[in-house]
C-alpha positions in Angstrom: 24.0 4.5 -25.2 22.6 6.7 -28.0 22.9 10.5 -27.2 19.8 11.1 -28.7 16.1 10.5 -27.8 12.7 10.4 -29.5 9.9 12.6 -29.2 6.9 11.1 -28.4 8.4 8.2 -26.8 8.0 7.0 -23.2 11.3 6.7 -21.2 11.7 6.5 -17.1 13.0 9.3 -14.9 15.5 8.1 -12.6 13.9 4.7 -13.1 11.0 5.2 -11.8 8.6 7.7 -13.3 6.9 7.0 -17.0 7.3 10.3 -18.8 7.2 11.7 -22.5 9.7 13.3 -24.2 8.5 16.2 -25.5 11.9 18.2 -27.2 15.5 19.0 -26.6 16.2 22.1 -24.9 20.0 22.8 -26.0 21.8 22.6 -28.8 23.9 19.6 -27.7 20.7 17.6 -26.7 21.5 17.2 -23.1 18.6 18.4 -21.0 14.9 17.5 -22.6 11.9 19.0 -22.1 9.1 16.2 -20.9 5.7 15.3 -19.5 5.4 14.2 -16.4 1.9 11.9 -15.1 -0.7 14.6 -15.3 -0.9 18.1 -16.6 2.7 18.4 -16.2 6.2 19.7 -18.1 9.4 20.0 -16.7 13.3 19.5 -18.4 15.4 17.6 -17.4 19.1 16.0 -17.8 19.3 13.2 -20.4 21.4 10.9 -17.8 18.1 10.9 -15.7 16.1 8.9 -18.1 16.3 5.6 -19.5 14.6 4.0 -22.2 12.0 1.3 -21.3 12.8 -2.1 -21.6 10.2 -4.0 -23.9 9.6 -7.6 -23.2 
């Protein structure tokens, strides 16, 4: 799994949620700031998201 994710991209929190990766908040890239469905942010740990399968 690549350490590293891509702003503006859609990924799914804990596999459920669509959100937007917005930025890193550390250094060592391992809690991202993202936006949730609606008007809002919150950050989160990078093991709780997943990239989105396309078909």
């Amino acid at each position: 799994m690549n350490n590293e994710l891509v702003a503006g991209r859609q990924y799914l929190l804990d596999g459920k949620i669509v959100v937007v990766i917005l930025k890193p908040v550390n250094r060592s890239k391992t809690i991202y700031s993202v936006e949730l469905p609606g008007p809002s942010i919150m950050a989160v740990e990078r093991n709780r998201l997943q990239e989105i399968q396309q078909s």
